[in-house]
C-alpha positions in Angstrom: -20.7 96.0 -23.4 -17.4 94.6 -22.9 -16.3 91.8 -21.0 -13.9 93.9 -19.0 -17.4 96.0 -18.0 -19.1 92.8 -17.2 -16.5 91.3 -15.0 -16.5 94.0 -12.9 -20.7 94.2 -12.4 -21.0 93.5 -8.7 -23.0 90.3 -8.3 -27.1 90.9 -7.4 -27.1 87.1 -5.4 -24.1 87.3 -2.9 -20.4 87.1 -3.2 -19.0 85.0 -6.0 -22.6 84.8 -7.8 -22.4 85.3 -11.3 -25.5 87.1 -12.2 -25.4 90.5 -12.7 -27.1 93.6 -14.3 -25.3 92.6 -17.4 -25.7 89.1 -17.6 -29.8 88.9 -16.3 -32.2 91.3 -18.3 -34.4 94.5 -17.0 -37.8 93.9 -16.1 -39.6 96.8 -18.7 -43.2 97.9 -19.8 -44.0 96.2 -22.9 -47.2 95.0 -25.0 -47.6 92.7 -28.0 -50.7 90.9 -29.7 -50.6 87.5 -31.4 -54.5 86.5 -32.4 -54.8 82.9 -32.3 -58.3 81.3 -34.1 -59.6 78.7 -35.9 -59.6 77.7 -39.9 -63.3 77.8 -39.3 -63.0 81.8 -38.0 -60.5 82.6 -41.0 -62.8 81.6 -43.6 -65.5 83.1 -42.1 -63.7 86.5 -41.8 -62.6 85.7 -45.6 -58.9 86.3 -44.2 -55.9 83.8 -44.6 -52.9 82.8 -41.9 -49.5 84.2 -42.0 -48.4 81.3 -39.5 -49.5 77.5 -38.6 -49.3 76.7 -34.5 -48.0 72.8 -34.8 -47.2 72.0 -31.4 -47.1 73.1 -28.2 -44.7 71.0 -25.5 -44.1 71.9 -21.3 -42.1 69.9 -19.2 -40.7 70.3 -15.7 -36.9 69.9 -15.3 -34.6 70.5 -11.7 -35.8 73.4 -10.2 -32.0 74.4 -9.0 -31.1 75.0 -13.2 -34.4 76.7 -14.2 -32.8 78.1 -17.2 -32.5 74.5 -19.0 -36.3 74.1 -18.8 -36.6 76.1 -22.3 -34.2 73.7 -23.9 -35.1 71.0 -22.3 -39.5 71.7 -23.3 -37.9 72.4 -26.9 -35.7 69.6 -27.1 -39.0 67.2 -26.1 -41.0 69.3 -29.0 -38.5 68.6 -31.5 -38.2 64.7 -30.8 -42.0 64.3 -30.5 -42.4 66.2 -34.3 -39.4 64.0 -35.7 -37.3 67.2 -36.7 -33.8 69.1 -35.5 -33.1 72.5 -34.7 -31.5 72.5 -38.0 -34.5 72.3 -39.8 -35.8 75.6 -38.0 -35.3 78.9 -40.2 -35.0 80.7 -37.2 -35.0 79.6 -33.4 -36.3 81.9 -30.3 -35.5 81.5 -27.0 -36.7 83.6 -24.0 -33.5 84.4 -22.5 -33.6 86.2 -19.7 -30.7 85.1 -18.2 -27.0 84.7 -20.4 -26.6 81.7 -19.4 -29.4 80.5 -22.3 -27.5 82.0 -24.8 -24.0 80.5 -23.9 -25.8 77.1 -23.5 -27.5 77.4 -26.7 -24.4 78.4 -28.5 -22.2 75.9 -27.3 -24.5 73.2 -27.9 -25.2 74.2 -31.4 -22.5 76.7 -32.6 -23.5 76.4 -35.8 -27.2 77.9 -35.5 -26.4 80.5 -33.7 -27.1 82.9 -36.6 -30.7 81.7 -36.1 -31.4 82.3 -33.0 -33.1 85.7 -31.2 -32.1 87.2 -34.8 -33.5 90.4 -33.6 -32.2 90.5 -29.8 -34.0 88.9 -26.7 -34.8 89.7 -23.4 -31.4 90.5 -22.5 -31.3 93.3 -25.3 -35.0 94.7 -25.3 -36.3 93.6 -21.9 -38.6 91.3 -20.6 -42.2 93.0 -20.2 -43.8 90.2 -18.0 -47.1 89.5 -19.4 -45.7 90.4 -22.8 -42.4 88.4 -23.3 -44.3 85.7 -25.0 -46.5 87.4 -27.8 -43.3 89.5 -28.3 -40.6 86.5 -29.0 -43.7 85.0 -31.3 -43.8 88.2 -33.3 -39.7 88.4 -33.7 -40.1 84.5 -34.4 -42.4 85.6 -37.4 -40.4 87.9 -38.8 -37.5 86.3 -38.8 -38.7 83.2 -40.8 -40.8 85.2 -43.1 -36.7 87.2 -44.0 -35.7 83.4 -44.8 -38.9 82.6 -47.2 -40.7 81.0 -44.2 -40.3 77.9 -43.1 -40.2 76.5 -39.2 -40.1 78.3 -36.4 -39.4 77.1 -32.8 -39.7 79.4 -29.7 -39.4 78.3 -26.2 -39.6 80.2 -22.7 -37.9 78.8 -19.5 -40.3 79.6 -16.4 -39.7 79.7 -13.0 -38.7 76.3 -11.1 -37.3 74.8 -14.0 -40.3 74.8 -16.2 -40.1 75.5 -20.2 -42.4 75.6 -22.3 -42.2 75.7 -26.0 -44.2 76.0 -30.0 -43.6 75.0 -32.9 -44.9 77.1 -36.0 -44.8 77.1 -39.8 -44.8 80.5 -41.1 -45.7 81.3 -44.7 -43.2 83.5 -46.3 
């Protein structure tokens, strides 16, 4: 899509809005699976983890710049753990608005190339009830192609909500 195309999308919110088909992302059908247990369980099933869950952060931000709440719940994550984006192999972000993206890019230019390595929401949808268990399995997949390492992913919710986890994923 070029920007040409996008500047002449017809904004969905009233005139001069700038959300549009092409900068919000299509509500889809979708279904992903991410099994979450115990050491206790694994050892019992005689099975070994792929991926560590570290932490978990939420946090509630203004509800008038709801897309911020996924940096914002990651940002909080990363200062509680003591580590930097830069330390993440690769970086997920629920983005289903652009606005996420450019925010994330211009804050950290350089990282881009690690984050939603496979596409998000805007390029694959956004199956409600699916979004997160499908950015988790990206997110493992695209630190296992670095040799594994960190993995942050964060979702920004309604009302200025975000919510985010930090893994370690075993190459």
């Amino acid at each position: 899509m070029s920007l040409g195309f996008l500047k002449r999308l017809p904004p969905l919110f009233g005139t001069g809005g700038l959300t549009t088909a092409g900068t919000s992302c299509r509500m889809n059908d979708g279904a992903a699976l991410a099994l979450l247990c115990s050491e206790e369980y694994l050892t019992k099933m005689e099975r070994k983890a792929d991926v560590r869950l570290l932490a978990v952060e939420m946090s509630g931000g203004d509800p008038l710049y709801s897309p911020r709440g996924a940096m914002q719940a990651a940002d909080q994550l990363l200062e509680r753990m003591r580590l930097s984006y830069e330390d993440m192999a690769a970086i997920e972000f629920n983005e289903s608005f652009a606005v996420i993206d450019v925010l994330f890019a211009r804050r950290y230019p350089k990282l881009v190339g690690r984050y939603n390595t496979f596409g998000g929401a805007l390029a694959y949808g956004h199956p409600y009830g699916a979004s997160g268990a499908v950015l988790l399995l990206h997110l493992i997949e695209a630190v296992k192609k670095h040799g594994g390492g960190y993995g942050l992913l964060s979702i920004a919710g309604a009302g200025g909500v975000g919510e985010a986890i930090l893994v370690e994923i075993f190459g």
